[in-house]
Backbone as CSV, one residue per row, in Angstrom:
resi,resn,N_x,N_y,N_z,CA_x,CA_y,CA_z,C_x,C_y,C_z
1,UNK,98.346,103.609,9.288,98.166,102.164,9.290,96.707,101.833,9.608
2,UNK,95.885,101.123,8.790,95.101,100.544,9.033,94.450,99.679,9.900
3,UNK,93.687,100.271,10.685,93.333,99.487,12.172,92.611,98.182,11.409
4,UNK,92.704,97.016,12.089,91.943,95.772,11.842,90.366,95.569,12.891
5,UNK,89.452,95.394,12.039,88.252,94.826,12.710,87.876,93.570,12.658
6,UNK,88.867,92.707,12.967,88.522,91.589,13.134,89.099,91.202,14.656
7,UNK,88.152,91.850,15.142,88.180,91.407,16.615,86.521,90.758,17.124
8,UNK,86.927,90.074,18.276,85.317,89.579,18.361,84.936,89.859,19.612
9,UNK,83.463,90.304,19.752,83.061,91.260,20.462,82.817,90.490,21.663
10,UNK,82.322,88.916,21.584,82.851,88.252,22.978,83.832,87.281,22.667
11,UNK,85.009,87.639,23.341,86.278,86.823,23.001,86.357,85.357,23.857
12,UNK,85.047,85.362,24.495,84.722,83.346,24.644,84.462,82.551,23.769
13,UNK,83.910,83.374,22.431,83.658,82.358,21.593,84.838,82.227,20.505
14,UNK,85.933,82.924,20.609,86.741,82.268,19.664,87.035,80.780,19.596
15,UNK,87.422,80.322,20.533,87.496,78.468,20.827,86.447,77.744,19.947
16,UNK,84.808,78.487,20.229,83.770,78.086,19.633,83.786,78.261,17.932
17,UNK,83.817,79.285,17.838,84.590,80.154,15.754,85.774,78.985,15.472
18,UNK,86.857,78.881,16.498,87.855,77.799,15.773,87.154,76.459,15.741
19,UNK,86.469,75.849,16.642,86.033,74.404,16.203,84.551,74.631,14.926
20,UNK,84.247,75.565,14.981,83.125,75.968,13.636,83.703,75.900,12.545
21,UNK,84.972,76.264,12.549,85.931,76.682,11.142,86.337,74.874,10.675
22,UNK,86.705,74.063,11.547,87.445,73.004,11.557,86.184,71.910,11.306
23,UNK,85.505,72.345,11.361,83.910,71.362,10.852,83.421,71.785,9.486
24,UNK,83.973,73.087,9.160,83.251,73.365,8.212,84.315,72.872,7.097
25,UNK,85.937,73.358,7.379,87.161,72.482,6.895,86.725,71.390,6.207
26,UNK,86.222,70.618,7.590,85.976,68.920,7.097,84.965,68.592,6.450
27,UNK,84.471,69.249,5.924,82.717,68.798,5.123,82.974,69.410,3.869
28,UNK,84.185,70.138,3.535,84.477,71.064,1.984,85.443,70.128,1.420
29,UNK,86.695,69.216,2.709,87.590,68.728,2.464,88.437,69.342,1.912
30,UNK,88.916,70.326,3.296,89.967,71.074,3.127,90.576,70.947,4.422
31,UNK,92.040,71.046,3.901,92.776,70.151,5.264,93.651,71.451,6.442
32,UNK,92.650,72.004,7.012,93.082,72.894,7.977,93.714,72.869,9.404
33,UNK,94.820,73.290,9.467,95.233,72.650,11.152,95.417,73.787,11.990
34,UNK,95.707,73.364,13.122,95.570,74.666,14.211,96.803,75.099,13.990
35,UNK,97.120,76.799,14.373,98.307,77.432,14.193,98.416,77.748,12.595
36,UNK,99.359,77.677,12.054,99.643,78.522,11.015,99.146,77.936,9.611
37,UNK,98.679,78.434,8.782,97.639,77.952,7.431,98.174,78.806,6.207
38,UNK,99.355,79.493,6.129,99.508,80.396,5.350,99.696,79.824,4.021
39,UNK,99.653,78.133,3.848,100.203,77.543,2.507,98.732,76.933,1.986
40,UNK,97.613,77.603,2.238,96.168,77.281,1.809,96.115,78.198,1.049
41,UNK,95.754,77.259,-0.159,95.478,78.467,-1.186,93.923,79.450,-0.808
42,UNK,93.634,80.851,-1.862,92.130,81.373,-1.443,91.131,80.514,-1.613
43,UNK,91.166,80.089,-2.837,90.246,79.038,-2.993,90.027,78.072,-1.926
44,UNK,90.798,77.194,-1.129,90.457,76.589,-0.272,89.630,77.746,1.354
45,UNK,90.789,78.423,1.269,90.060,79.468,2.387,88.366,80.035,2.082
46,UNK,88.299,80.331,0.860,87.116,80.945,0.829,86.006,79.769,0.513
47,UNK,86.626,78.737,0.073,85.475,77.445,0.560,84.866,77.151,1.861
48,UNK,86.121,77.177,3.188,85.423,77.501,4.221,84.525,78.387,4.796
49,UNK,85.087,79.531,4.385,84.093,80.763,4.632,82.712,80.557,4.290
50,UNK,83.031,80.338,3.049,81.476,80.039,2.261,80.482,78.897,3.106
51,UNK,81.480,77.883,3.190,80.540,76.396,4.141,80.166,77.397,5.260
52,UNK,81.190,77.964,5.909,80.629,78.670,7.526,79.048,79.796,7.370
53,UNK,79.247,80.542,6.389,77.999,81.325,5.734,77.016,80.163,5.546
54,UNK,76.766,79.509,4.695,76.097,78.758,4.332,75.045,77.838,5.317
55,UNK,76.239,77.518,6.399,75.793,76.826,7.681,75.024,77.631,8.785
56,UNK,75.275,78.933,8.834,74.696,80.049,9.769,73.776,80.645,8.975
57,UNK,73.475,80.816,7.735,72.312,81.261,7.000,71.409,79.898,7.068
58,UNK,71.136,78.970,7.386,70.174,77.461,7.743,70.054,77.660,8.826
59,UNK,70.978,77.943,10.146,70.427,78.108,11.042,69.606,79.096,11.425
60,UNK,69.583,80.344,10.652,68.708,81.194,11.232,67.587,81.213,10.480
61,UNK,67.759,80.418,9.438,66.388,79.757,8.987,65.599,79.596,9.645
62,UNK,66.170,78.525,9.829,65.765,77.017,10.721,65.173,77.498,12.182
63,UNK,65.916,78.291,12.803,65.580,78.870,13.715,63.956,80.754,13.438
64,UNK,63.938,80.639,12.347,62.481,81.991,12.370,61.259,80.812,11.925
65,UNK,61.727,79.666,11.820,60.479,79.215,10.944,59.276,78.652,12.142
């Protein structure tokens, strides 16, 4: 069985990752709620992902310049 690496290496910021996810949700207009999401299609999921990338690649822009 396949071990999972999706663990996070400081587990204080999950709270912080879930309200990141739920901002990024709301700016793609995709309607994500806390607890279970299994009836989101990929397409909507990987819109978030993408906004969350998108948003952390500007900040570290933003932040060397």
């Amino acid at each position: 069985m396949a071990k999972s690496s999706n663990r996070l290496v400081v587990p204080e910021a999950r709270e912080a990752l879930n309200k990141f996810k739920m901002e990024c949700a709301n700016e793609v207009g995709v309607n994500y709620k806390q607890g279970y999401n299994g009836d989101m299609t990929s397409r909507e999921a990987g819109s978030i992902g993408g906004q969350m990338v998108k948003r952390m690649i500007e900040a570290y822009e933003n932040s060397v310049k």
